[in-house]
mmCIF file of the N, C-alpha and C atoms, coordinates in Angstrom:
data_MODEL
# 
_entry.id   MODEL 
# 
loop_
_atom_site.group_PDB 
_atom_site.id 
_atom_site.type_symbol 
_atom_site.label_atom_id 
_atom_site.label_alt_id 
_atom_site.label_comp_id 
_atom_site.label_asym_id 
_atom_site.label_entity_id 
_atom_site.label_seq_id 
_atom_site.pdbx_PDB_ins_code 
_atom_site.Cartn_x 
_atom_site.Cartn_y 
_atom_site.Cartn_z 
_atom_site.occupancy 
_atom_site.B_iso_or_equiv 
_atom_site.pdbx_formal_charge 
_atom_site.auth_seq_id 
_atom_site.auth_comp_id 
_atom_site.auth_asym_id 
_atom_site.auth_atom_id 
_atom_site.pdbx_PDB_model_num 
ATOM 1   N N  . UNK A 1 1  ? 0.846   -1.174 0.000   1.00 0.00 ? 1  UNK A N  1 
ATOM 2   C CA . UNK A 1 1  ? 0.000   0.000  0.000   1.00 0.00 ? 1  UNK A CA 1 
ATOM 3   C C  . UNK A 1 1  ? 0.890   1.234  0.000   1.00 0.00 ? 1  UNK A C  1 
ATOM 4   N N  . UNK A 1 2  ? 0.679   2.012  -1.047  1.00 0.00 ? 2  UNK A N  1 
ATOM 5   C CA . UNK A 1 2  ? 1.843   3.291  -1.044  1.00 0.00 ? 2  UNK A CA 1 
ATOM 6   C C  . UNK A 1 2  ? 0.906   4.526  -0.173  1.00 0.00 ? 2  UNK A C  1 
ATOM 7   N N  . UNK A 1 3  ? 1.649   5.443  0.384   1.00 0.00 ? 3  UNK A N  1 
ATOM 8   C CA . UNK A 1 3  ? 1.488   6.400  1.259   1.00 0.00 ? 3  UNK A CA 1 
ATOM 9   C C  . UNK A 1 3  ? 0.126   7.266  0.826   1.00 0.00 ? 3  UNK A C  1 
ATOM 10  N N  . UNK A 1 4  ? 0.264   7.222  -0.458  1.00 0.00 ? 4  UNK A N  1 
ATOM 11  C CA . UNK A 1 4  ? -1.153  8.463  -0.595  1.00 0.00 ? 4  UNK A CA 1 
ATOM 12  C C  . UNK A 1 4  ? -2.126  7.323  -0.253  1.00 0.00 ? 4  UNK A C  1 
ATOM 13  N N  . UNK A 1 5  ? -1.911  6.191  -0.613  1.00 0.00 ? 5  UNK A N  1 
ATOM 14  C CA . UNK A 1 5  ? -3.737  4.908  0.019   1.00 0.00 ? 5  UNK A CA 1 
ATOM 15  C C  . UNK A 1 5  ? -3.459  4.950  0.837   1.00 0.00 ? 5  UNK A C  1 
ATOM 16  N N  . UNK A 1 6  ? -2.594  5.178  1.966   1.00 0.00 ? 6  UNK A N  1 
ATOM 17  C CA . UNK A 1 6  ? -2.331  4.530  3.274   1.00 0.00 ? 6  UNK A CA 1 
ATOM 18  C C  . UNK A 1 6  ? -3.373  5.999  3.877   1.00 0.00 ? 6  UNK A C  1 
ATOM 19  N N  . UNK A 1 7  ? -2.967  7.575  2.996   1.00 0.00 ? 7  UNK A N  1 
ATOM 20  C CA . UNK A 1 7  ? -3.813  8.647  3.899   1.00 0.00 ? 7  UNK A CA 1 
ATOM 21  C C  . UNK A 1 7  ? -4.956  8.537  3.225   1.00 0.00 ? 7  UNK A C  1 
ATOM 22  N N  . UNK A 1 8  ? -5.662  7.952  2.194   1.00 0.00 ? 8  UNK A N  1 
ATOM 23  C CA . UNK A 1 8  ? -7.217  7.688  2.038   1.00 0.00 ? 8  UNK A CA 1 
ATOM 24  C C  . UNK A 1 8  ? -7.518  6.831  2.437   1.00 0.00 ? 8  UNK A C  1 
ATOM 25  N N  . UNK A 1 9  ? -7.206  5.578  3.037   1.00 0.00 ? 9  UNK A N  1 
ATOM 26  C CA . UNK A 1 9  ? -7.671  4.689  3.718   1.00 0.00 ? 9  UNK A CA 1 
ATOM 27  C C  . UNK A 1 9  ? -8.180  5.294  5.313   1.00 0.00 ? 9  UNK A C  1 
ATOM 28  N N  . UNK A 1 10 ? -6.907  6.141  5.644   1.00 0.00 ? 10 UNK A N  1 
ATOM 29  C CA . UNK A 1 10 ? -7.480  6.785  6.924   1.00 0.00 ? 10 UNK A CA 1 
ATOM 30  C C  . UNK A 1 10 ? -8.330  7.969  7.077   1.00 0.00 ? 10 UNK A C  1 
ATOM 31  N N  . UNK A 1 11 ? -8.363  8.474  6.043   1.00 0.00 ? 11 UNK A N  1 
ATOM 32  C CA . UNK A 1 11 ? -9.862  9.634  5.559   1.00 0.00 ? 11 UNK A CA 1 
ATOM 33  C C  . UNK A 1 11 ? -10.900 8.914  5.783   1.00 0.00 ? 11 UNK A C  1 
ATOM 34  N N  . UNK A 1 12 ? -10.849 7.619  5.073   1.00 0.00 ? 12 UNK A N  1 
ATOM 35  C CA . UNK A 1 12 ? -11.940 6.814  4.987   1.00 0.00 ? 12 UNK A CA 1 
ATOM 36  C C  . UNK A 1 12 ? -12.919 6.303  6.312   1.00 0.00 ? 12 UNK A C  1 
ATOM 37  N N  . UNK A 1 13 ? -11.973 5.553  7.096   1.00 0.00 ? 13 UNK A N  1 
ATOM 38  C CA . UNK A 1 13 ? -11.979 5.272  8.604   1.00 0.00 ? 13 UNK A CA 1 
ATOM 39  C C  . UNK A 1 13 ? -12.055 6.852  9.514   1.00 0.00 ? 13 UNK A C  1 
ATOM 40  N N  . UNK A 1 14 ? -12.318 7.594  8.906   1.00 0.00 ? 14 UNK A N  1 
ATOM 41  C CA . UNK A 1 14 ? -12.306 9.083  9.771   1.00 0.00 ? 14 UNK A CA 1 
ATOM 42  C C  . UNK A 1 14 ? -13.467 9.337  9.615   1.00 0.00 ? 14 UNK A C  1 
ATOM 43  N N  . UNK A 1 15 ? -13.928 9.495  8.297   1.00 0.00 ? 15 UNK A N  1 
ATOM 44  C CA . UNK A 1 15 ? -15.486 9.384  7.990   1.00 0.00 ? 15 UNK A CA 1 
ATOM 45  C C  . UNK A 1 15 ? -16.494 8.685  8.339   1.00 0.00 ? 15 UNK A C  1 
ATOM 46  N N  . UNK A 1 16 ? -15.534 7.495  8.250   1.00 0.00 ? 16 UNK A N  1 
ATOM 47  C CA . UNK A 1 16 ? -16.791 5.955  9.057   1.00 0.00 ? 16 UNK A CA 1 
ATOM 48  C C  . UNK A 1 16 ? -16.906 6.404  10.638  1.00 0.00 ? 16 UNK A C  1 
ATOM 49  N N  . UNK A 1 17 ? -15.659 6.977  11.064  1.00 0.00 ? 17 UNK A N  1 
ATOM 50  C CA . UNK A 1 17 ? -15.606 6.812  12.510  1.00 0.00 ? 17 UNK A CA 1 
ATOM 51  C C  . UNK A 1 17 ? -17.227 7.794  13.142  1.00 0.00 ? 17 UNK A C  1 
ATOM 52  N N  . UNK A 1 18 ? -16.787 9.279  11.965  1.00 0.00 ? 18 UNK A N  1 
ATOM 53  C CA . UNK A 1 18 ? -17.711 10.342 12.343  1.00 0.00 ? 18 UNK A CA 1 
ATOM 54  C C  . UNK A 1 18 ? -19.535 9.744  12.045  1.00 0.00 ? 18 UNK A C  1 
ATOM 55  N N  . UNK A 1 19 ? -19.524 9.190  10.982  1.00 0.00 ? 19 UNK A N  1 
ATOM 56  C CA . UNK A 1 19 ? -21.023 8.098  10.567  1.00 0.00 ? 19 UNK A CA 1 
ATOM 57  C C  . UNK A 1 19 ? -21.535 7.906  12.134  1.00 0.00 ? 19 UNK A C  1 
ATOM 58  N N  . UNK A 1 20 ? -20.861 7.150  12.768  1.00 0.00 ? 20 UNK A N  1 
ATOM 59  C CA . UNK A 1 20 ? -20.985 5.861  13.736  1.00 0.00 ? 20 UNK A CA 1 
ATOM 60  C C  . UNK A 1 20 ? -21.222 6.626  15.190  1.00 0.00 ? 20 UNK A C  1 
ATOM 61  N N  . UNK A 1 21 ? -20.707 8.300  15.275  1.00 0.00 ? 21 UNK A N  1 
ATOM 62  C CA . UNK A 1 21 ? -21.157 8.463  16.490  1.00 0.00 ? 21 UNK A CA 1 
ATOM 63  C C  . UNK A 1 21 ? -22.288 9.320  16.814  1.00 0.00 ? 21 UNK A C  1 
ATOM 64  N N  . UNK A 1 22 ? -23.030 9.836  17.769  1.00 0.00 ? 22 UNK A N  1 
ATOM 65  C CA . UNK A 1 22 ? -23.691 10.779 17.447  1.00 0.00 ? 22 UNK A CA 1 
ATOM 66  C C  . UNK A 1 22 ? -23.457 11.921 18.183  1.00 0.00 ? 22 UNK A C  1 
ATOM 67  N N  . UNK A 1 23 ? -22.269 11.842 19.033  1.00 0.00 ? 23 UNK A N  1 
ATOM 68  C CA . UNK A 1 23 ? -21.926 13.285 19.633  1.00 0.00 ? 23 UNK A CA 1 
ATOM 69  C C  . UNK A 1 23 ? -21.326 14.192 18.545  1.00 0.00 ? 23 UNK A C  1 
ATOM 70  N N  . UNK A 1 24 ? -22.080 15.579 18.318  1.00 0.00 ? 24 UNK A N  1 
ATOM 71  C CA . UNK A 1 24 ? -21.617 16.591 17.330  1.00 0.00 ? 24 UNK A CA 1 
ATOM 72  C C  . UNK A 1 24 ? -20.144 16.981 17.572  1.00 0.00 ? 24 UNK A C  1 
ATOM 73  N N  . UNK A 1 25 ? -19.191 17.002 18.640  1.00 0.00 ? 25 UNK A N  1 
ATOM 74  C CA . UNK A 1 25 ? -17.871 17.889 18.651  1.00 0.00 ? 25 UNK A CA 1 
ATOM 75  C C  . UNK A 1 25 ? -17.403 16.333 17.967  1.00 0.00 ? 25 UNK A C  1 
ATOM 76  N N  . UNK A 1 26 ? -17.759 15.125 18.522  1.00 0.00 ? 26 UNK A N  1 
ATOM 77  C CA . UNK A 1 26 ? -16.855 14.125 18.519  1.00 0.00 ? 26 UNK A CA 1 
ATOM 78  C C  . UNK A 1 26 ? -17.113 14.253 16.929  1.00 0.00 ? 26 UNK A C  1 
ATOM 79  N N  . UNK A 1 27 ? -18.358 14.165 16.244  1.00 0.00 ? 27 UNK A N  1 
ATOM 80  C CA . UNK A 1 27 ? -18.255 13.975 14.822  1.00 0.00 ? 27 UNK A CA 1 
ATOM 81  C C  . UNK A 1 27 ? -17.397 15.242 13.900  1.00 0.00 ? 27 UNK A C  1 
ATOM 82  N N  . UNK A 1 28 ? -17.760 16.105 14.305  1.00 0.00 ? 28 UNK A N  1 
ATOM 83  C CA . UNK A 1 28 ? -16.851 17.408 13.701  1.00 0.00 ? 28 UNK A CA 1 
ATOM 84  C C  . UNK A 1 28 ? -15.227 17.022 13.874  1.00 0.00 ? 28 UNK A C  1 
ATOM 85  N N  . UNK A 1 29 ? -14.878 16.438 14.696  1.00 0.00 ? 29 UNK A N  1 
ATOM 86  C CA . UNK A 1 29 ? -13.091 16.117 14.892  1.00 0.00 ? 29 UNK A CA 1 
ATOM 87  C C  . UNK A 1 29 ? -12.709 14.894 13.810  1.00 0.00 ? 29 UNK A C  1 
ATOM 88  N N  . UNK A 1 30 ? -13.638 14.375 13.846  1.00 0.00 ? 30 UNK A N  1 
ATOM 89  C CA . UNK A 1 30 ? -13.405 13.228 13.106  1.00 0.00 ? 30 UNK A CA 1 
ATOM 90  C C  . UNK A 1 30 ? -13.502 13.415 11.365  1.00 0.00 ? 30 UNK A C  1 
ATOM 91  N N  . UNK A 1 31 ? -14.177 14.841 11.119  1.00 0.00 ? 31 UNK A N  1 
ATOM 92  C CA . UNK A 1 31 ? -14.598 15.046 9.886   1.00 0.00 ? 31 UNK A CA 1 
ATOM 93  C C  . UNK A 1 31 ? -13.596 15.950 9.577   1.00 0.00 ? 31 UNK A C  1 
ATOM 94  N N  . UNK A 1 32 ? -12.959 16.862 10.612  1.00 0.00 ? 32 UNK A N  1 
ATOM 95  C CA . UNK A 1 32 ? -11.903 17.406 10.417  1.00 0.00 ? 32 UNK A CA 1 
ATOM 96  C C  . UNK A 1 32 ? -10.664 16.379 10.235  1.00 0.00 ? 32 UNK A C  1 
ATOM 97  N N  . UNK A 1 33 ? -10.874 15.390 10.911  1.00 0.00 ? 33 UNK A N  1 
ATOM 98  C CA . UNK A 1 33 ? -9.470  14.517 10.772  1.00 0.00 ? 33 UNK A CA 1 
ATOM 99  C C  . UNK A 1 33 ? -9.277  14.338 9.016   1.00 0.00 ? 33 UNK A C  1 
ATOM 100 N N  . UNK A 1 34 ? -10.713 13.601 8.752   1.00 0.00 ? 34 UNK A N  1 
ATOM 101 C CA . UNK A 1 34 ? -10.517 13.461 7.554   1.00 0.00 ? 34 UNK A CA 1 
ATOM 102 C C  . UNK A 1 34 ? -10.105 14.063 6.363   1.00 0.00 ? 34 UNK A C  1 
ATOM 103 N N  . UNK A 1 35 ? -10.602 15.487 6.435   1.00 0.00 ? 35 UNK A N  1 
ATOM 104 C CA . UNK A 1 35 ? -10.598 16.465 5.453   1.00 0.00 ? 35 UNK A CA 1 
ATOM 105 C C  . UNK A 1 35 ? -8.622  16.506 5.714   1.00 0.00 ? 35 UNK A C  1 
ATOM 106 N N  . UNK A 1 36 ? -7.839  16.479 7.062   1.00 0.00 ? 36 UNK A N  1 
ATOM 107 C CA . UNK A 1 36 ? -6.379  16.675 7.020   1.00 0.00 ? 36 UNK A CA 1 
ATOM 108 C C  . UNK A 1 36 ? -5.625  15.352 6.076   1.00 0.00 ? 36 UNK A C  1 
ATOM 109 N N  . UNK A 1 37 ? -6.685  14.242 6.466   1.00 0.00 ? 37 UNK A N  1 
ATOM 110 C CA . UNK A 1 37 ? -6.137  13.213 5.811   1.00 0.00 ? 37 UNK A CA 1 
ATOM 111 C C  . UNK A 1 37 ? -6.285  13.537 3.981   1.00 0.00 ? 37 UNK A C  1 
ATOM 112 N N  . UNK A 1 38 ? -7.192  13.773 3.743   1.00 0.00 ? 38 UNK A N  1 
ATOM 113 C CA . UNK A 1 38 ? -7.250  14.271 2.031   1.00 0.00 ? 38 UNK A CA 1 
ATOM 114 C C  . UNK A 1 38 ? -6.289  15.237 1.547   1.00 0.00 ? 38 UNK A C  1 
ATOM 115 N N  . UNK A 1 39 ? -6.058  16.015 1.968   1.00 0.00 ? 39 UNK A N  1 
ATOM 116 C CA . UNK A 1 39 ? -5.456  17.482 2.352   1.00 0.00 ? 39 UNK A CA 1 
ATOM 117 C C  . UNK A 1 39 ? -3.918  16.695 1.937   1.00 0.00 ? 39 UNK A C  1 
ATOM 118 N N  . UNK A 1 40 ? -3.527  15.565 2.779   1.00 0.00 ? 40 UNK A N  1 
ATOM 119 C CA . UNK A 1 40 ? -2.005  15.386 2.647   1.00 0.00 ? 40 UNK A CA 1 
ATOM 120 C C  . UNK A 1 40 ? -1.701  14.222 1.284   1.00 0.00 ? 40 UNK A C  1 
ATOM 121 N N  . UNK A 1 41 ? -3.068  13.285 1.141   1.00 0.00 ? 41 UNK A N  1 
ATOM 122 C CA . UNK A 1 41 ? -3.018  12.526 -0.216  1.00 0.00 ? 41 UNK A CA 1 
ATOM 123 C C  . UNK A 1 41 ? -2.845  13.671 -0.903  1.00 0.00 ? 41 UNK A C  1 
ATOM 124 N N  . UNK A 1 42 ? -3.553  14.763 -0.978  1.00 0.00 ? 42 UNK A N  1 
ATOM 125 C CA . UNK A 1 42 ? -3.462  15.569 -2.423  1.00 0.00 ? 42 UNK A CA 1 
ATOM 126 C C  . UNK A 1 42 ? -2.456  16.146 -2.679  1.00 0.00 ? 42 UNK A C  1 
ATOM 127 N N  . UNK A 1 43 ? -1.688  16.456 -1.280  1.00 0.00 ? 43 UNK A N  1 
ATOM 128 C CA . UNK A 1 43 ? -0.371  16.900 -1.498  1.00 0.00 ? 43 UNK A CA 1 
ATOM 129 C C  . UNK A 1 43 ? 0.798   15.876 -1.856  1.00 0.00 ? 43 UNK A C  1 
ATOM 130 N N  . UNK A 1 44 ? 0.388   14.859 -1.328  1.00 0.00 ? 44 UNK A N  1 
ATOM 131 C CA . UNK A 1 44 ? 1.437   13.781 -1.769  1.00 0.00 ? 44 UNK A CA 1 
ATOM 132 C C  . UNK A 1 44 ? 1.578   13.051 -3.526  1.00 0.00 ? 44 UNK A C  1 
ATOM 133 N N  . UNK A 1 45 ? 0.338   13.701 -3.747  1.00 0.00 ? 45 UNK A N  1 
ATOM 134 C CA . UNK A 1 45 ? -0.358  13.231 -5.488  1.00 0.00 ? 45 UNK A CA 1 
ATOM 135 C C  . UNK A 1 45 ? 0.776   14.440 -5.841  1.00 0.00 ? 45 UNK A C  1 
ATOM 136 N N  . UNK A 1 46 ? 0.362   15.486 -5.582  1.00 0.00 ? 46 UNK A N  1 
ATOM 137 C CA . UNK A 1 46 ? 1.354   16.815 -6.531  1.00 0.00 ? 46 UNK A CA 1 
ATOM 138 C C  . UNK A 1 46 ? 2.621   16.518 -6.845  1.00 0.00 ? 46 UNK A C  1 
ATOM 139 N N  . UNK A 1 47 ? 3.594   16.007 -5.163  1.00 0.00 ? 47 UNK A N  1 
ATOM 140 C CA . UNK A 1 47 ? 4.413   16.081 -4.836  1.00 0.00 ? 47 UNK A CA 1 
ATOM 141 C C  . UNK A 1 47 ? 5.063   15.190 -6.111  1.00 0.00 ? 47 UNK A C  1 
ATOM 142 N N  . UNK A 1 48 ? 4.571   14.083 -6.034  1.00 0.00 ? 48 UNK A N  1 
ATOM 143 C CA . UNK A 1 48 ? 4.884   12.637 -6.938  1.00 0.00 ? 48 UNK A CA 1 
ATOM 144 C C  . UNK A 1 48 ? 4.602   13.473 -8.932  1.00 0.00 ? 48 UNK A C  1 
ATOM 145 N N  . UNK A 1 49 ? 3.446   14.432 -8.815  1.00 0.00 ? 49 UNK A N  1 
ATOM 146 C CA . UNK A 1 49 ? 3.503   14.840 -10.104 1.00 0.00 ? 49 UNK A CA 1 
ATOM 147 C C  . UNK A 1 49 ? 4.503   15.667 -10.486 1.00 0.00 ? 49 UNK A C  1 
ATOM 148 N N  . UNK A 1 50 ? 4.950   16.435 -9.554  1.00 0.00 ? 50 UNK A N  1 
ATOM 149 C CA . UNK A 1 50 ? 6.350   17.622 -9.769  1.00 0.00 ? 50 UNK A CA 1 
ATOM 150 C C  . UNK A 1 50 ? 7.444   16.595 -9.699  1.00 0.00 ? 50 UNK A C  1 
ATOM 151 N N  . UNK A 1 51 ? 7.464   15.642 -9.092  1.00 0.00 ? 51 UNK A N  1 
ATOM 152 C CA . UNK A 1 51 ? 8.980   14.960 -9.229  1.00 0.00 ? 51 UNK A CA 1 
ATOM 153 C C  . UNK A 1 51 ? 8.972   14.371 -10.350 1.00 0.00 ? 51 UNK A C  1 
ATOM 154 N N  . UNK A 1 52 ? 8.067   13.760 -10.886 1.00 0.00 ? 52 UNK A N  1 
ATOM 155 C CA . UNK A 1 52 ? 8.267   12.914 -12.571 1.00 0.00 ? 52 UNK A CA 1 
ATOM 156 C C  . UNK A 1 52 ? 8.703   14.022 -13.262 1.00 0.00 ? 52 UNK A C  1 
ATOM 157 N N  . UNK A 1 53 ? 7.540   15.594 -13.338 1.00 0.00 ? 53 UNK A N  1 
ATOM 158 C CA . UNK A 1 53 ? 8.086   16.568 -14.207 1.00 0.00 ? 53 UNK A CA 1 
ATOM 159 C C  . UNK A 1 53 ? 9.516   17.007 -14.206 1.00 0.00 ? 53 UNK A C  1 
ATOM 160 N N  . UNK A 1 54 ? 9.894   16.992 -12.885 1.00 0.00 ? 54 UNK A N  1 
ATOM 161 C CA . UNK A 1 54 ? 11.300  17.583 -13.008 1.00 0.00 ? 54 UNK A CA 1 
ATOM 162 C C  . UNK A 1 54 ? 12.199  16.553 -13.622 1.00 0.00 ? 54 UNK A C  1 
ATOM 163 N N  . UNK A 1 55 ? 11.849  15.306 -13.179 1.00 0.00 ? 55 UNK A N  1 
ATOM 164 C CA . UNK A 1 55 ? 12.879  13.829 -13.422 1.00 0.00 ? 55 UNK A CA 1 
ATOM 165 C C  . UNK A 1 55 ? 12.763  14.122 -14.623 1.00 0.00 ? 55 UNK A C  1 
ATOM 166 N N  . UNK A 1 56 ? 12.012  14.489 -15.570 1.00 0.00 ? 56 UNK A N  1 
ATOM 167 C CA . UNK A 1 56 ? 12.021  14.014 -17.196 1.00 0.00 ? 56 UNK A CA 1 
ATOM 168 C C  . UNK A 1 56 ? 12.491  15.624 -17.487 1.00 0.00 ? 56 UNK A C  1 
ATOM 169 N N  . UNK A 1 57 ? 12.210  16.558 -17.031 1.00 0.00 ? 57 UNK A N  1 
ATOM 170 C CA . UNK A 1 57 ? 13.082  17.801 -17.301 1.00 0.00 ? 57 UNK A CA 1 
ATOM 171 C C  . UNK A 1 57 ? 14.579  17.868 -17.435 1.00 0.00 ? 57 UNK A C  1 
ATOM 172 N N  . UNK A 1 58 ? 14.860  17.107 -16.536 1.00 0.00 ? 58 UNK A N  1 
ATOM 173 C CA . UNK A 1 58 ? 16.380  17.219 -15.854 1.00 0.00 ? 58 UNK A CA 1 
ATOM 174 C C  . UNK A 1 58 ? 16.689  15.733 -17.192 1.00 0.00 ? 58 UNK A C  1 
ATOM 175 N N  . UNK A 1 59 ? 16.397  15.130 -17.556 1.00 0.00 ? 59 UNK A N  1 
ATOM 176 C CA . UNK A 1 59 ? 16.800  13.759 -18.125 1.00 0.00 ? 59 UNK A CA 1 
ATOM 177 C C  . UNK A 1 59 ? 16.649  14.261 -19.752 1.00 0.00 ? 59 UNK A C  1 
ATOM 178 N N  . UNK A 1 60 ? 15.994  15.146 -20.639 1.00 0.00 ? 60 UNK A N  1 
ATOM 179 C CA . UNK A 1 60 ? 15.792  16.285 -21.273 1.00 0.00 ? 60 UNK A CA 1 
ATOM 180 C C  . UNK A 1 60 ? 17.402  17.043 -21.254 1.00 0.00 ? 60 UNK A C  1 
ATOM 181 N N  . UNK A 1 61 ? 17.417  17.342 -20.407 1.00 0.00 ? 61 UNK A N  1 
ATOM 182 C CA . UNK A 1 61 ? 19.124  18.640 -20.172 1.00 0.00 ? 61 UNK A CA 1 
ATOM 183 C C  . UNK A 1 61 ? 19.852  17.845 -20.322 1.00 0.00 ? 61 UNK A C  1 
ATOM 184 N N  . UNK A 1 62 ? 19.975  16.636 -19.561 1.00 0.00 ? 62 UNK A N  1 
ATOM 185 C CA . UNK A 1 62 ? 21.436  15.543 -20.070 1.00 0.00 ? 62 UNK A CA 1 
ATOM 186 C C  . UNK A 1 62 ? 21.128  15.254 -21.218 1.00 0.00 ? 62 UNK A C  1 
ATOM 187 N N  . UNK A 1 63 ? 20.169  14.980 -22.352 1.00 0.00 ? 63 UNK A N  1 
ATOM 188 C CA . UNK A 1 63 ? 20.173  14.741 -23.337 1.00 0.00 ? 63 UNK A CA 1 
ATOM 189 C C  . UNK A 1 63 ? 20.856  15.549 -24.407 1.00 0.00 ? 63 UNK A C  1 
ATOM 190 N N  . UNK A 1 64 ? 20.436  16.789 -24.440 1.00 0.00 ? 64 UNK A N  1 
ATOM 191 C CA . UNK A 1 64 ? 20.838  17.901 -25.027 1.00 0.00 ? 64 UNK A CA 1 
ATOM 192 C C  . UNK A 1 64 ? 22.159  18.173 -24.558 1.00 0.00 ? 64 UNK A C  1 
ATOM 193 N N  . UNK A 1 65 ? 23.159  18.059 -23.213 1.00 0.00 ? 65 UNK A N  1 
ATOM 194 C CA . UNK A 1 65 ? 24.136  18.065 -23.146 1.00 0.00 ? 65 UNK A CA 1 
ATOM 195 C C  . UNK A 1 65 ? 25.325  16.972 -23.729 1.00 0.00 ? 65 UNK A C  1 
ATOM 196 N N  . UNK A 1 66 ? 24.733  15.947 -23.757 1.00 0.00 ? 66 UNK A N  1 
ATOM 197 C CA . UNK A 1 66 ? 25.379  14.998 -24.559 1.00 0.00 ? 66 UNK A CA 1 
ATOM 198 C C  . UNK A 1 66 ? 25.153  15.400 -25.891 1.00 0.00 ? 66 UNK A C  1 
ATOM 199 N N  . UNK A 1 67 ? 24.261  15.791 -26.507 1.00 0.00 ? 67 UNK A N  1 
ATOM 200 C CA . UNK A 1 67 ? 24.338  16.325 -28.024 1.00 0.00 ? 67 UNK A CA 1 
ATOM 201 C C  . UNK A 1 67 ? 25.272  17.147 -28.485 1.00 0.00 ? 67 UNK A C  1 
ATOM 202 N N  . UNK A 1 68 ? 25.877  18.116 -27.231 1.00 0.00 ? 68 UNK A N  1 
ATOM 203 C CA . UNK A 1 68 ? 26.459  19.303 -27.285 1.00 0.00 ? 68 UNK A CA 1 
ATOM 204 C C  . UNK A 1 68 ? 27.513  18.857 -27.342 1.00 0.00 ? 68 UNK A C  1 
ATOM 205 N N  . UNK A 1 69 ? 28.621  17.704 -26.278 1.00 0.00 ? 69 UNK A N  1 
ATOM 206 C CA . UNK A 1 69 ? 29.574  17.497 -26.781 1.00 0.00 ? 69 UNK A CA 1 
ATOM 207 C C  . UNK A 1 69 ? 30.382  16.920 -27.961 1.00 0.00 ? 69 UNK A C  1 
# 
């Protein structure tokens, strides 16, 4: 299981948790948990999309530098 399923799995279980109770602060913490848990998949999605871009940017420049010599 890679890290961004590992924080939607626990969004998931944050949501179920908030379903299941019926005290309002307890459900609001739990809905907040979740929304932090989405919050860091989406950042971890970017993170993984800027590193391919740069990896194939940077792999691009050695190309063209080997052309050059």
């Amino acid at each position: 299981m890679s890290l961004i399923e590992t924080y939607r799995a626990n969004a998931a279980a944050e949501r179920a948790a908030a379903e299941k109770t019926n005290l309002p602060n307890r459900r609001a913490m739990h809905e907040r948990a979740a929304m932090t848990w989405e919050t860091m998949a989406t950042s971890a999605e970017d993170t993984l999309r800027r590193a391919s871009v740069n990896q194939a940017a940077k792999a691009e420049r050695t190309e063209q530098d080997c052309e050059l010599r």
